[in-house]
Structure formats: structure tokens, C-alpha cells
N, C-alpha and C positions, 0 to 999 in steps of 0.2 A: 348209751347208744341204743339206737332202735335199729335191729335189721330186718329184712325182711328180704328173704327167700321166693321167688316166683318161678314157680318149674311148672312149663308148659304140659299139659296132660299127664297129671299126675294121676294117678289111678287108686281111688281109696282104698278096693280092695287088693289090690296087688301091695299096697303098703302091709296091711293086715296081712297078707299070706304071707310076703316074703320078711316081715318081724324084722321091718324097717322101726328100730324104735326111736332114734334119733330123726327121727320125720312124724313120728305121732309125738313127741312130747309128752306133757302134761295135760295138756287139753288139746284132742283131735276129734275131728269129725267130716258131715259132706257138707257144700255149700248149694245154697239154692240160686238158681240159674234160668229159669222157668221162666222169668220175666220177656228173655233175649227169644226172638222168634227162631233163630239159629244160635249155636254154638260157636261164634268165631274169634281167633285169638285179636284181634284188632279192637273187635267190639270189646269181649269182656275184658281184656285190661285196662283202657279207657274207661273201661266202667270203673273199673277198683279203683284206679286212681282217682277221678273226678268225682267218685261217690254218689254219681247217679249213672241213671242209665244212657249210654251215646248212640244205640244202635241205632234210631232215624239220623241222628247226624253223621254218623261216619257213615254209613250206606247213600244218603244224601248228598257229601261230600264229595263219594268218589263216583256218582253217578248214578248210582244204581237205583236211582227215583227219575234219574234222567234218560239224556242220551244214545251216553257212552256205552261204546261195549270193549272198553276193555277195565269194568268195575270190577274185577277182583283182583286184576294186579295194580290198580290204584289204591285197594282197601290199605295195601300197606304204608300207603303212603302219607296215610293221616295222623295227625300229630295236636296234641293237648301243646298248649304253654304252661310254662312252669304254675302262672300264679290259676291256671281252672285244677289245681291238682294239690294232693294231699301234702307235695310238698314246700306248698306255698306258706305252713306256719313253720319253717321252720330256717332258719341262717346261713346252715352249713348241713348242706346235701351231694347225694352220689346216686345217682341211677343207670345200671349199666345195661344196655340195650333192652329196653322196653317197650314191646310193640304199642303203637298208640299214643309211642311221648318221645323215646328218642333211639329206636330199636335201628341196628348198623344195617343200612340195605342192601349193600353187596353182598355179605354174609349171607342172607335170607334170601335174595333172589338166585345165589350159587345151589341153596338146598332147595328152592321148590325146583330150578330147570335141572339138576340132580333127578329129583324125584320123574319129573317129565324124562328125563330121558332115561332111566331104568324101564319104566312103561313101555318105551320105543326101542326097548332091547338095546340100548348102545353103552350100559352100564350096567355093570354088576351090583346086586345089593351091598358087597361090603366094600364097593369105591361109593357109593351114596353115603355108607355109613363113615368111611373115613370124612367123606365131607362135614359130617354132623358133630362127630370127634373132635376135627378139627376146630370147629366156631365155639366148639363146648370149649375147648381146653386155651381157649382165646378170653374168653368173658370168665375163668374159672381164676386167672392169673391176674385179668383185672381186679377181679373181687377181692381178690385177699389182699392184693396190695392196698386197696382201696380200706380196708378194715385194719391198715394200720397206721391210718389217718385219724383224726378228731372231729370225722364227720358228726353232725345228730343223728343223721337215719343216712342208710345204704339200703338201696334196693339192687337187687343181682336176678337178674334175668335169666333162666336156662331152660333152653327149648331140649332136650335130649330126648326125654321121655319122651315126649310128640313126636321128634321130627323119627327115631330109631321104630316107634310105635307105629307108624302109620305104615310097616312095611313086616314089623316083625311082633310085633303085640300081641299075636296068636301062639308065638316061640317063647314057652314060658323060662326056659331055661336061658334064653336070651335079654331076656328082660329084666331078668330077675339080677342080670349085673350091673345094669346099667341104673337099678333102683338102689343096690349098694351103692354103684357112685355116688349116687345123689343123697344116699343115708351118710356116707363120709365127709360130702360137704358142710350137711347139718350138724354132724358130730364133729368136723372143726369148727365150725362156728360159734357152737355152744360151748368150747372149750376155750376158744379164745375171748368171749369176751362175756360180761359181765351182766349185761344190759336185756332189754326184752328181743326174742324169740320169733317172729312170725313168719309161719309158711303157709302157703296157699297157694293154689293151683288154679287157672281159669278152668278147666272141664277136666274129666277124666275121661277115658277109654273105653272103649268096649272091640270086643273080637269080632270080625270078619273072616270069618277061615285064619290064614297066616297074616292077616293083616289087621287095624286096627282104625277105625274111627272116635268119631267125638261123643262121649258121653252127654248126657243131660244134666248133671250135676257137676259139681270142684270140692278139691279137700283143702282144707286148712287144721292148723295148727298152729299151739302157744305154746312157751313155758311155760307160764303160768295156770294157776288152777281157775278157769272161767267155767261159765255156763253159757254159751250160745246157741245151741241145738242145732239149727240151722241155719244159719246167718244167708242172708243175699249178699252176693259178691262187694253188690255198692255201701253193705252196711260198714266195711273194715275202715274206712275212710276216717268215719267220725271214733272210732275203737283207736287206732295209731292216732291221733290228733290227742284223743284224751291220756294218753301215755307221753304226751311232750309237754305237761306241764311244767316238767323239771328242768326245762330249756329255757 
């Protein structure tokens, strides 16, 4: 079995500070992202899956070459088919909410008008963060049910880090639980199963005062002992395709 781990805004060195080890692996590093004229979650998973770069087409797609003005609550709405995407070589798959392919939109539009209305004073940061909580601990129960299936590959999507980051990223003491969560899911994952390892991140973070936006770069990680230096997001594509031979 091939899994693969996607946490939205994972933050290289917050992994390295807080000795997240079960999220470095054996082989960890940043990814390069520099291709994308912006940082956005839509774009670069799309990217990773389809193993090239989408950002004229989704931005295309949702208007934002046109139009429309309301291109960024449409960016979510774009979606790869299974066969433009990595897991077209393979039989038996699982992908749980992945922006860009089949990510739950109620979910994601409850946490951006969350985040809108903490701005507009009518919510506290820790009822936005229950919201975040909640969709985490929704896709955290799919996943593991899902890993005790005979899938070939599972992909598990978890925005926690982004959506809790973009408000508290700056609260080191706050973040630094919410990267244990995320180190516990990869230390059960690695315990449960047998098979290769991969996490990677679309962007990291960076601080704004107590808040946090999108980094320039993403972190990934293997079991395995590789060398990739700095991989571009689109490169992991053909990296998991050549790890299915044994399917």
C-alpha cells in the first residue's frame, strides 16, 4: 500500500523546531513552488496530482482570466478527473477530500465564512477553531477506516495546520499541538502499515504578528532513504507512479 499524507500548510521549520519526527521520516526536506505565481491550495494540489502545473487552468476555469468576480470562491470549485491524475495507474484507490479533485465543499465553505466572520467580530477564535476541529476529526476517521481496506494508495487530506495557522501561526505554543496531532497521525500510519510513506505539504507558513500566511515553498517527506533535494510539487507524480510497479 502507498499512502500519502497531505496537510495543508505544513511548516518545514515548525516541524524541525517542534521534533515532529514521525513527519520528517527518513527522507525530509522543502519543496519548490516558484513555478506557481501565487501560493494557493486549489492550484498546488492539482498540481501534485496531475504532475504538471494547473494554475492557468484553474484560474481560467474559475474566471479569473475572465469575467467573473466572484473567482475565488469558484477557485474551489475546480476538479481534476480521476484518469488527468496520479491515480489513474492504479485499480483500487481512496482519496479523502482533496482540494482540486474531490475536496467536501460544505466543509470548506463553513471554515472560510467562519474565518470571514471572526474578521466581522461575530465569532471567537476558538468557535472558528472548533469549526476546523471539527472537519479535521471528520476526514481523520475516514482515513483510518479507509487504511483498513486493500486499497493500492490512499490519499488523506488534512487542512488543520492552514485553516488553525491562518489565525494563530504566530502562537507558538498553539501550534505546536496541533503539529503533534498531525506527528500522531503519521506515527499511526507508520505503525500500521507496511507499505511506502509519503507526506507533503502544498506551502508552508510564515508569521504575520499572531497570524499566519502562505509560505513560498512545501515540505515533504519518505520512509524511505531518497535524495531529492528539492523536488517541485509536480515532480511526486511520476516518484508514486514508480512505486506502483508492484500492483
Amino acid at each position: 500500500m502507498i499512502v500519502i499524507l497531505g496537510y495543508d500548510g505544513l511548516e518545514y521549520n515548525y516541524v524541525r523546531e517542534f521534533e515532529c519526527k514521525n513527519l520528517m521520516q527518513t527522507s525530509f526536506g522543502k519543496t519548490n513552488i516558484s513555478e506557481f505565481s501565487e501560493p494557493r491550495t486549489v492550484v498546488l494540489w492539482s498540481s501534485f496530482l496531475a504532475g504538471r502545473n494547473t494554475e492557468r487552468e484553474v484560474l481560467k476555469n474559475c474566471g479569473r482570466f475572465g469575467e467573473s468576480r466572484e473567482w475565488a470562491k469558484d477557485l474551489w470549485n475546480f476538479r481534476l478527473n480521476p484518469e488527468e491524475t496520479l491515480f489513474s495507474r492504479f485499480k483500487k484507490w481512496k482519496a479523502i477530500d482533496v482540494p482540486g479533485f474531490n475536496l467536501y465543499s460544505e466543509r470548506h465553505a463553513a471554515e472560510r465564512k467562519a474565518l470571514k466572520d471572526f474578521f466581522d467580530g461575530k465569532i471567537t477564535v476558538e468557535e472558528y477553531d472548533e469549526i476546523a476541529m471539527e472537519n479535521h476529526r471528520h476526514n481523520k476517521e475516514e482515513f483510518f477506516d479507509a487504511l483498513d481496506n486493500d486499497y493500492e494508495i490512499i490519499m488523506g487530506y488534512f487542512g488543520l495546520a492552514d485553516v488553525i495557522g491562518h489565525l494563530s501561526f504566530g502562537i507558538k505554543s498553539k501550534m505546536k499541538l496541533i503539529y503533534k496531532e498531525l506527528d500522531e497521525i503519521a506515527r499511526r500510519v507508520r505503525q500500521k502499515i507496511s507499505g511506502t510513506v509519503l507526506i507533503v505539504s502544498d506551502h508552508g507558513m510564515r508569521a504575520v504578528g499572531r497570524f499566519g500566511d502562505h509560505s513560498d515553498y512545501g515540505f515533504w517527506s519518505l520512509n524511505r532513504c531518497i535524495t531529492l533535494n528539492t523536488p517541485r510539487i509536480t515532480e511526486f507524480r511520476r516518484l508514486i507512479e514508480s512505486f506502483s510497479v508492484n500492483f
